[in-house]
DOTI-182702 format. One record per atom (N, C-alpha, C): x, y, z. Coordinates in steps of 0.2 Angstrom, whole numbers, plus 5000, padded with zeros to 4 digits. Example, Ala and Ser with C-alpha at 12.3 -4.5 7.8 and 13.67 -1.06 7.14 Angstrom:
// residues 2
506649725039 506249785039 506649845039 506449895035 506849955036 506450005039 
END
This chain:
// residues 603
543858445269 544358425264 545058445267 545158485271 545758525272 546158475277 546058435281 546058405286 546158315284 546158305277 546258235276 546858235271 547058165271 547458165265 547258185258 546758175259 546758185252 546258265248 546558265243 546458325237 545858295233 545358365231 544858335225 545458335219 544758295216 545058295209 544858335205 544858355199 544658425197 543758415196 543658345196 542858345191 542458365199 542858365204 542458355211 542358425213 542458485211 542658565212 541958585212 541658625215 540958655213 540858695209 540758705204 540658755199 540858815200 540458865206 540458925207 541358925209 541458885211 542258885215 542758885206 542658875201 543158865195 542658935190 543258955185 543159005184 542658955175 542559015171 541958985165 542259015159 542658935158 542758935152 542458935145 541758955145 541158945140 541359045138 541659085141 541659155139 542159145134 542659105133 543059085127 542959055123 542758965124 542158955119 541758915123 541458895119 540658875122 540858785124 541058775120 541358675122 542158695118 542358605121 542858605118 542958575112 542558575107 542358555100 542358635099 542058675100 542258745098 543058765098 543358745101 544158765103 544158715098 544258665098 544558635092 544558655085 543858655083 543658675079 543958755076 544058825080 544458865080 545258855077 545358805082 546158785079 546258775073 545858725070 545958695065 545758765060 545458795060 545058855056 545458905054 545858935062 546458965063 547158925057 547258875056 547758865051 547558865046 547058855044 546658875038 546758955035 546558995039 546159085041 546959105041 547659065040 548459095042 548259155033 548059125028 548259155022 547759235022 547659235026 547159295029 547859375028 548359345034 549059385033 549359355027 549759295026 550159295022 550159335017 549359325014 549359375006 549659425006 549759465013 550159505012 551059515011 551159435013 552159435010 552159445004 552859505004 553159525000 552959584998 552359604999 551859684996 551959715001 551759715008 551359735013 551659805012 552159825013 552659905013 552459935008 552159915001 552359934997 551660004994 551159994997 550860065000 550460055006 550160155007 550160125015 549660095015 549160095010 548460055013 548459985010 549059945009 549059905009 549359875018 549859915018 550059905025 549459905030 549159955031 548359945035 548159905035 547759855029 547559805029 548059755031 548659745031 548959695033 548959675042 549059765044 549159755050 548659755055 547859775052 547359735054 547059675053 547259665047 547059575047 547659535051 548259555053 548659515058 548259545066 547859595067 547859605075 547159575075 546659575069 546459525072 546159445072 546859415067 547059345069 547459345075 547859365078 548159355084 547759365088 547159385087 546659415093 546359345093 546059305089 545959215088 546259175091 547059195090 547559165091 547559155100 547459225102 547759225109 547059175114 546459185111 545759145114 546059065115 546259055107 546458995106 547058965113 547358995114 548058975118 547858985124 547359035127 547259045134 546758995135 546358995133 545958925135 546458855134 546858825131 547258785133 547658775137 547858835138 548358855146 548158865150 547358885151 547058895158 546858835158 546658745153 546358715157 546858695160 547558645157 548058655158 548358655166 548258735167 548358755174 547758755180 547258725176 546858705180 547058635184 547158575178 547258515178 547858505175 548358505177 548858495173 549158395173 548658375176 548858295179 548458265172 547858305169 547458285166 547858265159 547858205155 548258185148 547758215142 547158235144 546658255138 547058355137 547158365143 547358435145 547958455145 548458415143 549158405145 549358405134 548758365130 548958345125 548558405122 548158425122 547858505121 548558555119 548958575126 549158595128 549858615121 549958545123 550458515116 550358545111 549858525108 549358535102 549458625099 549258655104 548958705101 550058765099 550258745108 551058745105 551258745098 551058675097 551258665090 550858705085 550358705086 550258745081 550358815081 550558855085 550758925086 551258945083 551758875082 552458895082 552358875073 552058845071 551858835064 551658915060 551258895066 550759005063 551259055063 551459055067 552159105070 552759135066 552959055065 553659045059 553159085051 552559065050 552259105045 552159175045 552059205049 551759275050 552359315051 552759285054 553559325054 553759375049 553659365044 553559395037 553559475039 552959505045 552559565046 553259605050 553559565054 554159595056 554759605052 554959565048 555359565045 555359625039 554859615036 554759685031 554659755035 554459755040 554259825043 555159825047 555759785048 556359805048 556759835042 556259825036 556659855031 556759925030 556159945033 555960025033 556360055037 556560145035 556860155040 556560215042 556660285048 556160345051 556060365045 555960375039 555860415033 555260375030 555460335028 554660275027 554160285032 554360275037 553860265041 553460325042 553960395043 553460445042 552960455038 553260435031 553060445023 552260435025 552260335025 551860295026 551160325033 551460365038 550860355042 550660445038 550960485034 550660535033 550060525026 550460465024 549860435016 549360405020 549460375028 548460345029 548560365037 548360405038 548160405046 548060355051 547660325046 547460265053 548260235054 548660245052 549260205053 549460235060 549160285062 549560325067 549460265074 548960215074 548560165079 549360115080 549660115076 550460065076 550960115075 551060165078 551560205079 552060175083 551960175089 552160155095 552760065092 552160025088 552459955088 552959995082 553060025075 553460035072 554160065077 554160115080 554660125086 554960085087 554360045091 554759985095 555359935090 554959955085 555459875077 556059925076 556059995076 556660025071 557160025080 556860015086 557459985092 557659945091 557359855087 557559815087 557959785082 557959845078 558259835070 559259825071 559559845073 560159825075 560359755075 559759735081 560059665083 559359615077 559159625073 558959595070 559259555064 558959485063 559359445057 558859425051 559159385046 559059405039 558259375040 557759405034 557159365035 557059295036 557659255034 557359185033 557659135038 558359185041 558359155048 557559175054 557459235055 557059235059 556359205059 556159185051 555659135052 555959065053 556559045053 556758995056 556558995064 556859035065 556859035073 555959025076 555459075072 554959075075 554759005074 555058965069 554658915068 554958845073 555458875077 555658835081 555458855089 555058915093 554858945095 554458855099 554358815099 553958755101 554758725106 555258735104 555758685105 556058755110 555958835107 556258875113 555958885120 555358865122 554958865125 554758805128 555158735125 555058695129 555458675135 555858705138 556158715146 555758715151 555358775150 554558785155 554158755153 553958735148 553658685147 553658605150 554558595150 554258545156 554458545163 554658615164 554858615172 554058625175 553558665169 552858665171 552358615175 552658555168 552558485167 552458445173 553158455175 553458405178 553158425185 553258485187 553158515194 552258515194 551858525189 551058495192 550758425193 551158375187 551058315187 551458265190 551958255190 552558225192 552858215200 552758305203 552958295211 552558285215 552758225219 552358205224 552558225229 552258245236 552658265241 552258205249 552658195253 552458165258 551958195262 551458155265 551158185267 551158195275 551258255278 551558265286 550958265290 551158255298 550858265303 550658315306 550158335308 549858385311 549958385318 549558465323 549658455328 549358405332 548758355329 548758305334 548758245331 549158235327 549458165324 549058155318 548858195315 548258175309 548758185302 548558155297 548958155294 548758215286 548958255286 548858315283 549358325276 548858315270 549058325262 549558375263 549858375257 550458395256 550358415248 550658465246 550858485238 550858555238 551358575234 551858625229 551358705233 550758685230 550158745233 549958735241 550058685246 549958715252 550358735253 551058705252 551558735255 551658795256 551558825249 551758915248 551058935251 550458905251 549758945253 549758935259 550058885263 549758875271 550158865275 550558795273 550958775279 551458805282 551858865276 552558905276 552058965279 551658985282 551259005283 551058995290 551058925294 550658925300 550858965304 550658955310 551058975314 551158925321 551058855318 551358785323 552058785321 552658795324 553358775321 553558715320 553058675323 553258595322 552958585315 552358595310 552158595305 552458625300 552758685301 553258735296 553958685295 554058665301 555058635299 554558565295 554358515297 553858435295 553658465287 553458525286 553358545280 553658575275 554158615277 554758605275 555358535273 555058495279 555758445276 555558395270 554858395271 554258335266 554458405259 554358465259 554458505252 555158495250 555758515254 556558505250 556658435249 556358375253 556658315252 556558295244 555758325241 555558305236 555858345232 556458435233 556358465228 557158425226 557258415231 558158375231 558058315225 557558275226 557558215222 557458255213 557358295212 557258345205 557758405203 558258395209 558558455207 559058455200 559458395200 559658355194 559058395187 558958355186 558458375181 558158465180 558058465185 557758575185 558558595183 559058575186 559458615183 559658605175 559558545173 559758525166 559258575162 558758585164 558058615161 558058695160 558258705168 558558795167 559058805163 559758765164 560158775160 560158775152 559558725152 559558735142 559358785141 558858815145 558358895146 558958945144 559558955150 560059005149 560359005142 560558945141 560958935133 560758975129 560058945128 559558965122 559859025123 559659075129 559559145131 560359165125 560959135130 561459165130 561559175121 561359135117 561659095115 561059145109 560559175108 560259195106 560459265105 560859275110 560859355112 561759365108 561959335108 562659325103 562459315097 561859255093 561759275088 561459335085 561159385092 560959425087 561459505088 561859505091 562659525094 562259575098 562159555103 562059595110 562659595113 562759655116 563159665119 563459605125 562759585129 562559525132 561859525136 561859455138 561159425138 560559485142 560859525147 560559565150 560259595145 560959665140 560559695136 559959685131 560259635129 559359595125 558759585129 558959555136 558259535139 557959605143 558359645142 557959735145 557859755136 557959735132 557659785127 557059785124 556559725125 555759745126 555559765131 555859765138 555559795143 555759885143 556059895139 556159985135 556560025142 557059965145 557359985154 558160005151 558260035157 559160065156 559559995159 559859995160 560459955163 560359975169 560560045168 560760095177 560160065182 559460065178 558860055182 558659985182 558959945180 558859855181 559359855188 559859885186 560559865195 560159945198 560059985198 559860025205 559259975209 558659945205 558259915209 558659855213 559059825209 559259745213 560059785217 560459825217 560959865221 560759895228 560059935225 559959985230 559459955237 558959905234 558559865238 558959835243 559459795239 559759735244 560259755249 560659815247 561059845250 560459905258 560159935254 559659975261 559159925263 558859875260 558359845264 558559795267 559059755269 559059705272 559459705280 559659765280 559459785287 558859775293 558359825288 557759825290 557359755291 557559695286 557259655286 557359615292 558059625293 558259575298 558259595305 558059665304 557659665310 556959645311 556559635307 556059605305 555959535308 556659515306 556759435307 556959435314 557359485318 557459475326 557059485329 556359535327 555759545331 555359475333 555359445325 554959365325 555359355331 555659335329 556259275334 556059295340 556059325343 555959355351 555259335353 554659395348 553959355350 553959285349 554359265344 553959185344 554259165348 554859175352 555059125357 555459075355 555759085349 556159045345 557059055348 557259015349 557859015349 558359025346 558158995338 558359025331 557959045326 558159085323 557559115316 557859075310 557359015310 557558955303 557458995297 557658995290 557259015285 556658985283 556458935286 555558925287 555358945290 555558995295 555059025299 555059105298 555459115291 555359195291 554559215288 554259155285 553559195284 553059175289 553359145298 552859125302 552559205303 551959175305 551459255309 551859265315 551759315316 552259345320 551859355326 551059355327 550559345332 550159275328 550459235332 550059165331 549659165332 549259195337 548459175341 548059215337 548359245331 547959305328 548059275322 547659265316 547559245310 546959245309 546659325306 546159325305 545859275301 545259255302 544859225295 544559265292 544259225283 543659265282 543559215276 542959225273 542659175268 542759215261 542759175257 542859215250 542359295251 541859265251 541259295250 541359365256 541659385262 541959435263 542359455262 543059415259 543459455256 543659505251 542959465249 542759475240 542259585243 541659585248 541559635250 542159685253 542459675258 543059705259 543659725255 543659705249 544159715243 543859775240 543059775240 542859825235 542659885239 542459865247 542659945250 543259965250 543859935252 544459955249 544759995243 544559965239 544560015230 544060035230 543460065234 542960115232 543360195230 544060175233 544460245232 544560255225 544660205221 544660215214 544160225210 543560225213 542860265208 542460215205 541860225204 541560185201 541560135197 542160165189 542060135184 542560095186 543160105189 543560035192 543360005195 542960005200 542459955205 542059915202 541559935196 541259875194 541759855191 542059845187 542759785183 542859735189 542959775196 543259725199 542659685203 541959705203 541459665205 541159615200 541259635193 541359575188 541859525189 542359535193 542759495191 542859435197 542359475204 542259425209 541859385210 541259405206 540559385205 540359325200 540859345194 540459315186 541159265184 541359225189 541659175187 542359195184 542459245184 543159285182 543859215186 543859195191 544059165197 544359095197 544859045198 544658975199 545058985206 544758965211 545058975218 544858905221 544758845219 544858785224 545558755224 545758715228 546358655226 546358585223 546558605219 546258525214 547058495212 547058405213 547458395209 547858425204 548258405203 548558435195 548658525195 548258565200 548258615198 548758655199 548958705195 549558735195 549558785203 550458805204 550458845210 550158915211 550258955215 550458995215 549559045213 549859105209 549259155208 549559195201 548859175196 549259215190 548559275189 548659295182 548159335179 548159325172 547659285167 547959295161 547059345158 547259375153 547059415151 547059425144 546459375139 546259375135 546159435131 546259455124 545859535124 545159515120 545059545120 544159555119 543659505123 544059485126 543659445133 543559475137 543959445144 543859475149 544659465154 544759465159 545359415163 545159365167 545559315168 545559245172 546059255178 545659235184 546159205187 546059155190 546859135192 546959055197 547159085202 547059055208 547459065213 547158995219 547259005223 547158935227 546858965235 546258965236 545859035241 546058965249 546158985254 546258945260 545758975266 545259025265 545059045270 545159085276 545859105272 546159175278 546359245273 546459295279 546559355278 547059365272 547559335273 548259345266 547859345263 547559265261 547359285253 546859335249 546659365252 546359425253 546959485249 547459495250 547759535249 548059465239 548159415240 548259375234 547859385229 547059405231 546559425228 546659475225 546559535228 546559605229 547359615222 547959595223 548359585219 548059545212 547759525209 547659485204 547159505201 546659535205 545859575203 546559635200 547259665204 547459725200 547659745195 547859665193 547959645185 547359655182 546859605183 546359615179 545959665177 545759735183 545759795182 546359835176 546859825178 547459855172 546959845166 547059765166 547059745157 546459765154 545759735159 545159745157 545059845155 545359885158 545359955155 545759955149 546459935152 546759955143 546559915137 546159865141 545959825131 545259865130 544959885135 544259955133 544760015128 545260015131 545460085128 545960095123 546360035120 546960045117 546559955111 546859965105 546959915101 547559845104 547359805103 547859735104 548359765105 548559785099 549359815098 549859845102 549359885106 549659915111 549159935119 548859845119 548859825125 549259825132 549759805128 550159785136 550659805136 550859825144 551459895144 551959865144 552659855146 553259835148 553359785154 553559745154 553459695162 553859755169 554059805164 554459835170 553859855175 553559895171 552759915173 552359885178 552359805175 551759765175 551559745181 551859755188 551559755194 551359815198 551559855194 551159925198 550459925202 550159905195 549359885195 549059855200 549459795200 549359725206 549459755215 550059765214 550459785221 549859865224 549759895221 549259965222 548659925226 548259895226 547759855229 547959845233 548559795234 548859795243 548959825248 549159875242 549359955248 548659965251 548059985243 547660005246 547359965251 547059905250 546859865254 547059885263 547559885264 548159875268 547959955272 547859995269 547760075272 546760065274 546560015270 545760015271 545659995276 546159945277 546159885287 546159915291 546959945291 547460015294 546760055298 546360075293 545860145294 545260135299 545360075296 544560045299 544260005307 545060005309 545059955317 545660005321 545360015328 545760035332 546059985336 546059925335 546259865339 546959855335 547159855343 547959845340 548259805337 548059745340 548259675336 548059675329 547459695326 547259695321 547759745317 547859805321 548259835313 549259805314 549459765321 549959745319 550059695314 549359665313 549259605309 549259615301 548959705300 549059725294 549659735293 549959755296 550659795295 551059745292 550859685296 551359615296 551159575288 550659605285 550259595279 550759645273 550759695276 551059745272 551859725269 552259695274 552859675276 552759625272 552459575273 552259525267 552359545258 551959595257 551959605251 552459645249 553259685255 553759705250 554059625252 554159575255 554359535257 554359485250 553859495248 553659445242 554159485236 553859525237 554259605231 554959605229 555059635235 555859655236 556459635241 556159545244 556359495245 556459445240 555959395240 555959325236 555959355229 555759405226 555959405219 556559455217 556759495222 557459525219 557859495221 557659425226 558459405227 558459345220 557659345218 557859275210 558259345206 557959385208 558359445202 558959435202 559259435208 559959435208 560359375208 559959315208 560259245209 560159245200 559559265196 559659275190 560559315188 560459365188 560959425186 561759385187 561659345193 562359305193 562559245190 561859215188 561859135184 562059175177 561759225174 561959245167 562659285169 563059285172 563759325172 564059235172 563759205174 564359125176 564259105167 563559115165 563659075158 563959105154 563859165154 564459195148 565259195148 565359165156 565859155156 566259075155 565459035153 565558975150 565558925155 565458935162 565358905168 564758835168 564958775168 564158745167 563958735173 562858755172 562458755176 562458715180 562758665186 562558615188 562058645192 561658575195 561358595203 561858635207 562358575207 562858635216 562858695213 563158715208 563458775204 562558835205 562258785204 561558845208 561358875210 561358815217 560958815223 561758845226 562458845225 562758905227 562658965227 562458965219 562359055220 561759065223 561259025225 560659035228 560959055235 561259015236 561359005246 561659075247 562059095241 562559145243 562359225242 561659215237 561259275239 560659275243 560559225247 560259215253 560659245261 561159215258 561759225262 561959305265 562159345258 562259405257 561659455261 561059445262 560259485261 560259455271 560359385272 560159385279 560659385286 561459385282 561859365285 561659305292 561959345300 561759305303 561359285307 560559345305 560059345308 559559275307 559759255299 559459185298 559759115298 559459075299 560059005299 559558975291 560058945287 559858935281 559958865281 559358825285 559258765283 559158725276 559558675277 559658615270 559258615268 559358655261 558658655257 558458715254 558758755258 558558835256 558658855250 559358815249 559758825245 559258805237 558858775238 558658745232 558058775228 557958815233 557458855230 557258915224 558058895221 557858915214 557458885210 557458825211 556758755208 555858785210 556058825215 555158855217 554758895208 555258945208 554858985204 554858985195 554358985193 554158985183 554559045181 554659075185 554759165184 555459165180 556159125181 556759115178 556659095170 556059085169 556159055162 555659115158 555659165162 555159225157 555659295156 556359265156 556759315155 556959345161 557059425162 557259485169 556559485170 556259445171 555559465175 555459465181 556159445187 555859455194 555959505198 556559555194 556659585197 556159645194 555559635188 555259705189 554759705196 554659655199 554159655204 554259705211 554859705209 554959785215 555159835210 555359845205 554959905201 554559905201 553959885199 553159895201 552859905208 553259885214 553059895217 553459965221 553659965218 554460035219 553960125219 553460085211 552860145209 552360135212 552060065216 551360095218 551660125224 552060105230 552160125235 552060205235 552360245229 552360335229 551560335226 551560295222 550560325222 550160305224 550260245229 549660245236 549660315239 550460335239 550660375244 550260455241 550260445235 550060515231 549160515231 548860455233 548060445232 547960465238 548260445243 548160465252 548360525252 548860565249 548760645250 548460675246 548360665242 547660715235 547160695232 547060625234 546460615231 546060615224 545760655224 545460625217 545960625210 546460695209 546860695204 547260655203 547460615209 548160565210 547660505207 546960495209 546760425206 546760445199 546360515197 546360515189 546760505185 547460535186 548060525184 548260425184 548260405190 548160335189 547860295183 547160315185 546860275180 546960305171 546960355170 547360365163 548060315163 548460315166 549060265166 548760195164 548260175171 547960095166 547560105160 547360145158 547060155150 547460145146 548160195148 548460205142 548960125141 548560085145 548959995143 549760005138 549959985135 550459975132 550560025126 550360085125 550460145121 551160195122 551260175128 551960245130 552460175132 553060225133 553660165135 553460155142 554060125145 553860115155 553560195156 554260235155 554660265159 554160335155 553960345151 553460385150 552760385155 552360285155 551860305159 551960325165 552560305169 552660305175 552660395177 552960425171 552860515172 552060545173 551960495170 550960515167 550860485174 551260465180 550960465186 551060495192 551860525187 551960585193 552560575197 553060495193 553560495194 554160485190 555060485192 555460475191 555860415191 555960375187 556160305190 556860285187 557160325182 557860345180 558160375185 558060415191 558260415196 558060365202 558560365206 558560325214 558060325220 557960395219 557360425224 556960375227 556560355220 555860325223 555960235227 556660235224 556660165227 556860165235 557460215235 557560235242 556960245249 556360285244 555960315248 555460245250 555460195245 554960155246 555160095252 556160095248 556360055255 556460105263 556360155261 556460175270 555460185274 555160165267 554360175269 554460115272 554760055272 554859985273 554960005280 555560025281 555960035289 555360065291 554860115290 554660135295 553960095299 553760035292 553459985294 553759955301 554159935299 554559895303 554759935312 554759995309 554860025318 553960025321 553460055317 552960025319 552759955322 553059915320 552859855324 553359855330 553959885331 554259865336 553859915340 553659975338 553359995344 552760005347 552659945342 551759935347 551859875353 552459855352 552559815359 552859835364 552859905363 553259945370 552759955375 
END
């Protein structure tokens, strides 16, 4: 398949290769079915507008019969969006997708009600209320969290306006989603011996940005900018409506400014959003660019293109392996973390948990979604080498996270803060990475790891804190009323590329435009928690390698306690401080000492 122009199409994928959507329903006459039952099942919650506060065992009932209609609700949406992201070319799957949108945002605008009255109460109710019924103690946490949001909150019947416009705020990603699975086509380029080799969104990021032929990396590069060029117009119209809404929400509801708002579900400081994107960018890109001079020299390059800064850095070396050993290799790696974590993850490699072919229509990249009272999903796109192995290993760490804390905590207080939310993931790379390290005394093999490892702050505390900060600077230009254009962009893109590699890289046409790569600008400050989370596993890989069983236990109570404590409480429950600089410093000089290890194993 690999080897011709052409892509399967999704009916063409073998079974065991897509993941099994019969654990959500059984057909898709049961989903629909569902849906239509769920607008019916809404007067389930509503009976409660107007009373719900009014005692507390009224309130209990309301707040369990809303967790678990949302628990309907979330089966109903994930099976939409996983086909969706399966097939996104598909019009049966595209109109689904639609479908059920609309009706959330219908449901949504209805249920608002549960927020708006629980903003009325203030600490004195609330205590009153969880001492008249204990079980109330299960929604302590979400009451906190409302009396944080009560300041910037508006009257009830504005905010059910908005939820009910929630189809139309949401349509940006929507169709930057759209457009980017359905819509781009990309040229199909030439290989090493003239054959002509498929092209799309997911090889590029899975293999070709990846070879290590440099005639195939630039030929791959030109076929992916030329196509992102022809879209750039439109992506930025699409982002920019994205920022408005943001800015433009965040004034209606008098935030100070849009940053404020977009850190106060994630329960983060100001101080600790700029220490991550300040301290990284300033201390690590030194290191990096040494990183990038080593390439350059091994590879015998004359310049270090920015397509070549994810070439391998030993070409002749690119381990292989087939799912089926990755899948074994992954679980003697986490055997470090015990039993009851290991089988989750062998559930998860085994039973269809997975969709890893390349199909038409399917989305990029590698996510995790995680149903509650199911199980988790992943996509990712498997190509038959060692990397995606650690892709894996990262997305089995979501799933491991959710599948414990939805064992362990109610809906309600499932999921922790996005600040959090790649701890779990990026810990499996380490460990994985420290399993390889341990396991071979062949040198090439552990420089191979290293350069593995380097990859994963690469991904971290490169491409997404530099979206961090190319984000951080798009929201300073709009408040000050600046319009989005493309150029106006891919300026600020070029020029915190600029900033990060100065003139160890040459920033080929193009580079500049790779704000249009990633979903991640439309889900809020979400790219820069990715080196927060990876800021924390770096110190408790570090804490599992020196004590052992306590540092895992303590771990694994952290993914229990899923979304119960704020960030900044779980991360103590693991033995750190992230209100101080410390740990990011220590994780960016753990980086530098990667990087002197590969320089001196070529001595």
């Amino acid at each position: 398949m690999t080897n011709t122009a052409e892509r399967w199409v999704r009916a063409e994928v073998p079974a065991e290769q897509t993941w099994d959507l019969t654990d959500l329903f059984e057909s898709n006459e049961a989903w629909e079915n569902e849906l239509s039952v769920l607008q019916a099942n809404v007067s389930e919650v509503t009976q409660y507008k107007g009373r719900m506060t009014r005692k507390a065992s009224t309130l209990l009932n309301c707040l369990e019969a809303l967790e678990n209609f949302q628990q309907r609700l979330i089966r109903v949406a994930v099976y939409a969006n996983l086909k969706a992201a399966a097939d996104g070319s598909d019009p049966k799957n595209q109109a689904d997708s639609a479908k059920v949108s609309s009706v959330l945002a219908t449901i949504g605008s209805k249920i608002s009600f549960v927020e708006s009255e629980l903003l009325e109460l203030n600490q004195n109710d609330i205590e009153y209320l969880l001492e008249q019924e204990p079980k109330l103690q299960n929604y302590r946490k979400m009451f906190l969290d409302i009396l944080e949001k009560k300041p910037f909150s508006l009257i009830p019947e504005i905010e059910e306006t908005l939820a009910a416009l929630s189809e139309v705020h949401n349509a940006p990603y929507m169709i930057y989603e759209r457009s980017k699975s359905a819509d781009m086509e990309f040229e199909s380029i030439t290989g090493e011996d003239g054959e002509s080799l498929p092209m799309s969104f997911a090889l590029y990021e899975d293999r070709y940005e990846l070879s290590p032929d440099a005639g195939i990396r630039s030929r791959a590069y030109d076929s992916f900018v030329k196509t992102l060029n022809k879209y750039k117009n439109t992506y930025a119209a699409t982002y920019a409506t994205e920022i408005t809404k943001q800015v433009t929400m965040s004034q209606l509801r008098s935030h100070s400014s849009v940053t404020e708002m977009l850190l106060q579900p994630q329960q983060v400081t100001e101080e600790m959003y700029h220490n991550q994107l300040d301290i990284i960018q300033e201390e690590l890109a030194p290191h990096m660019r040494r990183f990038a001079r080593l390439k350059k020299e091994k590879l015998g390059l004359d310049e270090m293109h920015f397509y070549d800064l994810k070439a391998p850095l030993d070409p002749e070396f690119n381990p292989e392996t087939t799912y089926e050993e990755a899948a074994e290799t992954i679980l003697e790696a986490l055997g470090v973390m015990g039993p009851e974590y290991t089988e989750i993850i062998k559930k998860g490699l085994y039973n269809r948990w997975i969709d890893r072919a390349d199909n038409v229509g399917k989305a990029t990249g590698a996510f995790c979604s995680s149903p509650y009272g199911v199980h988790p999903y992943i996509l990712l796109t498997w190509t038959d080498n060692m990397r995606g192995a650690f892709i894996l290993a990262h997305e089995l760490g979501h799933a491991g996270h959710f599948y414990l804390a939805g064992q362990h905590q109610s809906l309600v207080n499932m999921q922790p803060s996005t600040y959090f939310i790649e701890a779990p993931s990026t810990i499996n790379e380490l460990l994985l990475a420290n399993h390889l390290l341990n396991k071979t005394d062949d040198k090439r093999m552990k420089r191979w790891v290293i350069t593995q490892l380097l990859g994963t702050y690469y991904h971290n505390f490169v491409t997404h804190l530099l979206e961090g900060e190319f984000q951080r600077r798009v929201y300073a230009l709009a408040e000050e009323g600046t319009p989005l254009t493309a150029d106006v962009l891919s300026t600020q893109k070029k020029e915190a590329l600029q900033n990060f590699w100065g003139d160890d890289v040459i920033l080929d046409e193009g580079a500049e435009l790779t704000w249009m790569r990633q979903p991640h600008y439309y889900m809020g400050l979400y790219p820069y928690t990715y080196s927060a989370g990876l800021t924390v596993s770096t110190a408790v890989a570090q804490k599992i390698n020196e004590e052992g069983q306590p540092a895992v236990d303590r771990w694994l109570s952290v993914l229990k306690a899923g979304g119960s404590m704020k960030p900044q409480d779980l991360i103590e429950k693991a033995g750190l401080d992230m209100s101080k600089p410390d740990a990011i410093k220590e994780a960016v000089a753990y980086v530098g000492q990667l990087v002197d290890e590969l320089e001196k194993s070529y001595e």
